[in-house]
N, C-alpha and C positions, 0 to 999 in steps of 0.2 A: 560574969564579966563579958564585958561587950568587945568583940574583937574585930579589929577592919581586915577588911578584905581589899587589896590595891591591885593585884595579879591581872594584867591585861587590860584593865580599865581604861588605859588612855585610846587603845582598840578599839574596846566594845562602843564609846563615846559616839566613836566615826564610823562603825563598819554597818550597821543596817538604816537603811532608811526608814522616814519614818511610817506610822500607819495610816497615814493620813488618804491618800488615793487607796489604800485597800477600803478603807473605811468609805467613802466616797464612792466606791464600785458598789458594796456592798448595801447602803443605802438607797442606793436605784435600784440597784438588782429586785431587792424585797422593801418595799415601801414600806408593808406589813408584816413586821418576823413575826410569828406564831413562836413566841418563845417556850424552852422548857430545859429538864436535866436531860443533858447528853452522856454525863459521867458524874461519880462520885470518888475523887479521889483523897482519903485519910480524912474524910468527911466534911471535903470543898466541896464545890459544885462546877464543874465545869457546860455553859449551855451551850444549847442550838445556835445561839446566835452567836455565841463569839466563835463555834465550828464556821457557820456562813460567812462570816469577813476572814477569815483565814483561807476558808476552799476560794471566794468569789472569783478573783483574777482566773483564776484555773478551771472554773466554772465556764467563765466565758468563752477559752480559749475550747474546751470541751465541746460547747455549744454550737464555734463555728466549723465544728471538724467532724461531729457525731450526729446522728439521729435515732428517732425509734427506741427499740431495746438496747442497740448499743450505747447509746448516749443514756440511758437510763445507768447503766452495771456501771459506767466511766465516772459519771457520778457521784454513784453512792460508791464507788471505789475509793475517789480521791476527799470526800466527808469523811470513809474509817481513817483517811490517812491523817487526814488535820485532827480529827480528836485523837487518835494516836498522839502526835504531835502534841497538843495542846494538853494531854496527861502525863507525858516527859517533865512540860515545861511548871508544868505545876508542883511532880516530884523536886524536881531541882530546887525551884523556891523554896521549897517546904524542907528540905536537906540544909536550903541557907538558914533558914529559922534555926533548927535547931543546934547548928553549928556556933548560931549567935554572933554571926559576920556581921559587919554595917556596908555600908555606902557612904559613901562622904554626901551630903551634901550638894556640893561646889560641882559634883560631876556630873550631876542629872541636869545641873543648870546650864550647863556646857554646852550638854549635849542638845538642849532645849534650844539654848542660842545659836549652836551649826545649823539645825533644823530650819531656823526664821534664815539665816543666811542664806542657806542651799535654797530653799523651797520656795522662801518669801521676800528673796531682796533684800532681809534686812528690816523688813517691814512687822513689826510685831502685833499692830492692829489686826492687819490684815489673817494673821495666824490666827488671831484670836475669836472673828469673826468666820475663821473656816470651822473651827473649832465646835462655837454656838450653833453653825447650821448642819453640823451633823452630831449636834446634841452631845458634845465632850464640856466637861468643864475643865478647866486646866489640871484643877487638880488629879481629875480621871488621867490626863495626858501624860503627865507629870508619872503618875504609877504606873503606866504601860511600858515607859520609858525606863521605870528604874526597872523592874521586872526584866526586860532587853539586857539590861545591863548588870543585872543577878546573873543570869543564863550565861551570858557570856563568860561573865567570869567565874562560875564556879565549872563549868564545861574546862577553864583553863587550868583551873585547879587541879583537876579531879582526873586530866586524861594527860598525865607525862610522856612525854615522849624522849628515845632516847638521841642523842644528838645528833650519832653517826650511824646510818645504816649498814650492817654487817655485808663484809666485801664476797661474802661467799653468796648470801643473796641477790644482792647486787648482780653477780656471775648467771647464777642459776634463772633471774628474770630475764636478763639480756637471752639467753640461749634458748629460752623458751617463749621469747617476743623479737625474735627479730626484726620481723615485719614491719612491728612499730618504728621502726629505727632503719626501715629503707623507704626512699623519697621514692615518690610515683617514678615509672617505669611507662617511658611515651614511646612511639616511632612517630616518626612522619612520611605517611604512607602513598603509594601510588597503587595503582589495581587496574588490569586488565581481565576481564569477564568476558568467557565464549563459552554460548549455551548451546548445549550438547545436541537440543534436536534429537533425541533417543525417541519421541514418541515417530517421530518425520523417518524415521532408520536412517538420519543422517549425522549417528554419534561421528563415525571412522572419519568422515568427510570431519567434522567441526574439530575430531583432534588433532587432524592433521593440519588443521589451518596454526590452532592454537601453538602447533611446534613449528609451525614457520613463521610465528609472530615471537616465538623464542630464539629461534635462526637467525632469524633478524639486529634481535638484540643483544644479543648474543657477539653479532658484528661490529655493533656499534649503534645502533639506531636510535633515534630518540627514546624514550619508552613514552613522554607525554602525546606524541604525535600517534605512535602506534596505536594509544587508544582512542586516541581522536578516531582514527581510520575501521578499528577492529571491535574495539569495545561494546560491549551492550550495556553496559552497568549504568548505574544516574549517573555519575561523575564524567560522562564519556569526553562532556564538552571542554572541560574542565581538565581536558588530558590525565583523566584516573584519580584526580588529588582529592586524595579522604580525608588531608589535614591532618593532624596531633589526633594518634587514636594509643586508646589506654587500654592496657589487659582487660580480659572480656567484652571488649568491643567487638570483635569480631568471633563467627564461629569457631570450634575448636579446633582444627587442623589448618585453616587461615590462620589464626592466632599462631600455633605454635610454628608454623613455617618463616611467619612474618618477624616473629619476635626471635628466632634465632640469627636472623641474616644481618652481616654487617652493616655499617652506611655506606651505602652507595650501593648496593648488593642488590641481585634481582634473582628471584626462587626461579625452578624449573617450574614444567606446565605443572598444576595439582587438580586433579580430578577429584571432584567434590561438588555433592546435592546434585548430580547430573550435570554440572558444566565444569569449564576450563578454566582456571585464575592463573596468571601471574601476580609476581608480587614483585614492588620494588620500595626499600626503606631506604629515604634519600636523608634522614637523620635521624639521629635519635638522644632520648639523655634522659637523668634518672636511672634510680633500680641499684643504684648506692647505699649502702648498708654503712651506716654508722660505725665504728671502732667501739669497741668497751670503753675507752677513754674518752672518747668524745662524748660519748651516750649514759655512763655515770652520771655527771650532775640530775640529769631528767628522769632516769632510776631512781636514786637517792630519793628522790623530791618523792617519783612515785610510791614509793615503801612506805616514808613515810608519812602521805597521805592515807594509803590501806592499814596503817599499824591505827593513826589516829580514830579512825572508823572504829576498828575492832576494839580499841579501848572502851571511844568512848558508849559505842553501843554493851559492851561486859558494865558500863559503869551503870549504865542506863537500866541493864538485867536486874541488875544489883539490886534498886532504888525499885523498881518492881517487884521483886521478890519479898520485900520488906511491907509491903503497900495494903490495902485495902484497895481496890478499885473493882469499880462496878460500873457497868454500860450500862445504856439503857436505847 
């Protein structure tokens, strides 16, 4: 008996574009595919060429970022991945075969006419004519389409999720992802630099200066003007202003003096790399940590997105373990 499959369908319909531009990259890319078997899965064929229109986009992207050996291993790295890929998706169909699910119909046609909407205006000539020049006939389109729409829906079948993510997990990720959950941590910095002269032997001279330019401010003084006057740093004209600086912008003892001091606060001299800094943080914001309460929903969500992974990849083991398949 023949039995339908409805579970996510109205989803699968809308959720991936179609192959049209991958097929169109892929068709310039190799004018001439050298076809052959890539894989044998339960005694399908998976080829070369339907590997090349899946890797192609990522190919290119490869291409403009790699060269040499590297770009060769990135290659054939990301080819195991798409036949990988492309013997999941052939388990999967072949699991709907013998479950003896259908497709309606009505919903491949759907999904045919969003496609002319999105892609073509509405324009169905026009699809049909991209179609002939990269040598699809509808009917070819038509099965790549419902295949999209197997995948999806037996992936929905197959990979349950439970509603609510468990509140002790929920606890135990927060506490061991804080980080996630504190917004960047900025100052807006000032900086006066006096270099030491240690090879000149006139460290004692230059730290003496550096703590009369903290005497200073100390009193009241500008601090932008004092490095107008004193500074050697690039900023000097610019009365010290480093602007919005983020953790690890600065060295690590600039860093942590900088980042402990209030707003409005100015460090003592720091001796450091051989010269003299002050520091002054004229504001600052960020470095706010989330609450558990606030930061649950985006936990939740995160769980279970990792639970979904782990299913669906055990369901995937599964439907391997069962398989025939053969590389080549």
């Amino acid at each position: 008996m023949i039995r339908p499959i409805v579970l996510a369908l109205g989803a699968a319909c809308l959720a991936n574009l179609s192959p049209i531009c991958r097929a169109a990259y892929a068709a310039q890319q190799e004018a001439e595919v050298v076809d052959g078997v890539a894989a044998v899965v339960n005694g399908e064929v998976v080829t070369y060429s339907q590997v090349r229109q899946v890797v192609g986009p990522r190919e290119k992207l490869l291409r403009s970022q790699f060269q040499g050996e590297e770009l060769v291993q990135k290659v054939k790295e990301a080819r195991q991945a798409a036949l990988s890929d492309l013997i999941d998706r052939q388990l999967i169909i072949q699991a709907f075969r013998k479950e003896q699910f259908q497709i309606p119909d009505h919903y491949v046609e759907e999904r045919i006419n969003e496609i002319i909407r999105q892609d073509f205006g509405g324009d169905r000539n026009t699809f049909i004519k991209t179609l002939e020049a990269q040598n699809y006939t509808e009917g070819e389109f038509k099965k790549m389409e419902m295949e999209k729409i197997i995948v999806q829906a037996m992936r929905s079948k197959n990979v349950r999720l439970n509603t609510i993510a468990s509140p002790v997990k929920v606890e135990e990720y927060y506490k061991e992802h804080r980080d996630e959950f504190t917004s960047k941590e900025q100052i807006k910095l000032r900086l006066i630099m006096v270099p030491g002269h240690s090879s000149d032997g006139n460290a004692a001279a230059q730290k003496a200066m550096a703590d009369e330019i903290f005497g200073k401010l100390a009193s009241g003084a500008d601090f932008d003007r004092m490095a107008q006057l004193y500074s050697e740093d690039s900023t000097r004209e610019r009365g010290g202003d480093w602007g919005w600086v983020d953790r690890k912008t600065l060295a690590g003892p600039l860093e942590k003096a900088a980042f402990s001091l209030g707003k409005g606060k100015v460090s003592r001299v720091i001796d450091f790399g051989g010269n003299y800094y002050i520091l002054k943080v004229e504001d600052r914001h960020g470095g706010e940590t989330k609450t558990l309460a606030d930061a649950r929903p985006d936990i939740e969500k995160k769980l279970m997105q990792i639970e979904a992974q782990n299913l669906q990849q055990k369901w995937i083991t599964s439907l391997r373990s069962k398989a025939y398949i053969k590389t080549f």
